[in-house]
C-alpha positions in Angstrom: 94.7 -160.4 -48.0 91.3 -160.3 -46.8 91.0 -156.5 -46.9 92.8 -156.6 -50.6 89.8 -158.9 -51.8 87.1 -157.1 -49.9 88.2 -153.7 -51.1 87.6 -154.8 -54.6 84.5 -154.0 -57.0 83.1 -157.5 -57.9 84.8 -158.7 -61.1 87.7 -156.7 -59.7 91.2 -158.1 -60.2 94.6 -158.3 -57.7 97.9 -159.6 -59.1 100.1 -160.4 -56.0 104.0 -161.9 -55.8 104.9 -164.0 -53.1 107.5 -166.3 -51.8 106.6 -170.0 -53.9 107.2 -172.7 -51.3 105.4 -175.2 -50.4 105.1 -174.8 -47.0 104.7 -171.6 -44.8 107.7 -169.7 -43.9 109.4 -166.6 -43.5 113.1 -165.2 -43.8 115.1 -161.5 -43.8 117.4 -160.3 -46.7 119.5 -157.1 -46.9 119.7 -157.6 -50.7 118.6 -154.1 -51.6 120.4 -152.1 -48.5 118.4 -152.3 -45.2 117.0 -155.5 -43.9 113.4 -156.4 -44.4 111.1 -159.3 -43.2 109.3 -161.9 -45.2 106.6 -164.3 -44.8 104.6 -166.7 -47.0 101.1 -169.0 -46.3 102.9 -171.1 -48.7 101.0 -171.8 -52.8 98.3 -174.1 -50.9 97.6 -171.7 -47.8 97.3 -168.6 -50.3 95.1 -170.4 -52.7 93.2 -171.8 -50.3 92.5 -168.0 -48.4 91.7 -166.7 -51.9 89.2 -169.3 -52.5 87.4 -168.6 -48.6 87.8 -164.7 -49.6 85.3 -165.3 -53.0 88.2 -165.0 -55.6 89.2 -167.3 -58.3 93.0 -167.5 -59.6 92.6 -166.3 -62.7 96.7 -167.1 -63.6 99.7 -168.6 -61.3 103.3 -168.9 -62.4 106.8 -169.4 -60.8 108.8 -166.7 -61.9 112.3 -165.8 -61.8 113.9 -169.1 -61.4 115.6 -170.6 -59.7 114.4 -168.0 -57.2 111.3 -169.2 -55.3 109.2 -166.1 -56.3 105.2 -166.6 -57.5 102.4 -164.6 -58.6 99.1 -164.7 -58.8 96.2 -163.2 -60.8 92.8 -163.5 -58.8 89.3 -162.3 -59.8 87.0 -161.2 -57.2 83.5 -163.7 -57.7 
């Protein structure tokens, strides 16, 4: 994440999709063919890293119920 935000122009804007728990976590799924790995800071831990990076969230929503899928739209400050 930081090198996302500090590669972008000031005003610049990132829309990232994450796993929308509360907490940290992580799990593997084989959904799609081969396994692959995920992780998540949680809503609070990416929020909060966004705001120490110098973005704002520009836009959050929970997506793809009842799947625990979010995105985000920050803005670089």
């Amino acid at each position: 994440m930081t090198k996302l935000i500090e590669s972008l122009n000031k005003g610049g804007v990132l829309i990232f999709s994450f796993g929308g728990t509360d907490e940290p976590g992580e799990h593997t799924d084989n959904f799609m063919g081969p396994e692959i790995y995920y992780s998540t800071l949680g809503t609070s831990g990416f929020l909060s890293l966004l705001i120490t990076l110098g973005a704002v969230c520009r836009h959050l929503e929970y997506d793809q119920y009842p799947e625990l899928h979010t995105y985000l739209i920050v803005q670089k400050g």
